[in-house]
N, C-alpha and C positions, 0 to 999 in steps of 0.2 A: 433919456426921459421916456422912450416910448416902454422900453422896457417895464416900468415904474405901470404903466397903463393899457399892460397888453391886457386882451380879455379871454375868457377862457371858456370851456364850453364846447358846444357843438357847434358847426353853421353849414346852413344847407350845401348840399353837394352839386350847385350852381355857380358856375361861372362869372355868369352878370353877379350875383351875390356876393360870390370870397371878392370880386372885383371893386365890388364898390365900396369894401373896407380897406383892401390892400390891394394897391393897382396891380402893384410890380408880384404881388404874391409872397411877401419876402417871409411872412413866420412873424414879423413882428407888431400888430397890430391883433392878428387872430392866431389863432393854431393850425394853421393851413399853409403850406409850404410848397411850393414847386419846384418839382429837380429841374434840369439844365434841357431834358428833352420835352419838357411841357405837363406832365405829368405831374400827379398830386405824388409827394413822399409817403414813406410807411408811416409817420406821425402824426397827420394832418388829421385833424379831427373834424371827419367828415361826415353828413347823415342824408340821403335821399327822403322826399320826403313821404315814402310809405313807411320808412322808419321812424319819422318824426311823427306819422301819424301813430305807428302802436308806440310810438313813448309816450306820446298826448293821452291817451286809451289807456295805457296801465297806470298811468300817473294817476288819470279822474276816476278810475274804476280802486284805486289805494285812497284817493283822498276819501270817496264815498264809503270803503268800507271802513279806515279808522273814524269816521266820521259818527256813522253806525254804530261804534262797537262807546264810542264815548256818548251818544246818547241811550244806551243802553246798561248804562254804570260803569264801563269797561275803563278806568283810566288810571288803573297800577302803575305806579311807577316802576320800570323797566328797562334804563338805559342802555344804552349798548354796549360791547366790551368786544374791541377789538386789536389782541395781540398787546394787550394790556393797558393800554389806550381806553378810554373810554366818555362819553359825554359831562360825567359828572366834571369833568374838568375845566369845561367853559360855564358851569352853569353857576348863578347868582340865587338859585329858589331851592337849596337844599331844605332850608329851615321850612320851604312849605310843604314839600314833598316828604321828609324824613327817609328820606333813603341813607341805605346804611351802607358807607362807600368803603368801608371795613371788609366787608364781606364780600371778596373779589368773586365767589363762585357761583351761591344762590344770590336771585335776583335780577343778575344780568340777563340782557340779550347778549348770548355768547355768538360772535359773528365768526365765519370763517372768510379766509380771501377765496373771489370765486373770478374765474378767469372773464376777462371780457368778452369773448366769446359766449360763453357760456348764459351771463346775464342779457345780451341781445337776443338769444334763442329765446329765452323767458320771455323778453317784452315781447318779441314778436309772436309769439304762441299765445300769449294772453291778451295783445294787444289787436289780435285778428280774430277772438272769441268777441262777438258783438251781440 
């Protein structure tokens, strides 16, 4: 059942914190895992929170600028298209939108995978731009 209810995501890179979801540490309540010597595993999805603060930081500095760009008439529809996957697939407001989901090339946001690594540099570099 827990499995059914694990939660996902980041959680801070705090002790008292990963503790007070998961005593023992186990992986099954959060995504935070402890090996046999006390130590977080290579899986644990962990964040300090300088990090959580430029995720905080890129996060409101993206909501303010689509936010800007939609009071400014900017609101094309654009979905994204990833490895041929792409939003129109959950979406229920084709008919208001009129995107034309035919046309795998123009239109999309063509996304590439970009290593995790790579996107933490970004937040952090933008998220320390204040």
């Amino acid at each position: 059942m827990l499995k059914q209810f694990k939660l996902s995501g980041l959680t801070l890179a705090n002790q008292e914190v990963i503790e007070a979801f998961d005593e023992e540490i186990t992986g099954n309540i959060i995504p935070v895992k402890c090996k046999k010597d006390g130590t977080l595993d290579a899986y644990s999805q962990v964040a300090d929170e300088n990090l959580f603060y430029n995720l905080r930081t890129f996060i409101y500095n993206k909501v303010k600028t689509i936010g800007n760009d939609i009071l400014s008439g900017k609101v094309k529809a654009m979905p994204y298209n990833l490895k041929g996957k792409n939003a129109c697939e959950y979406c229920q407001y084709n008919s208001i939108c009129q995107f034309d989901k035919k046309n795998k090339i123009k239109g999309y946001d063509n996304l590439v995978n970009v290593d995790k690594r790579n996107i933490w540099n970004k937040i952090k570099c933008e998220g320390t731009n204040r």
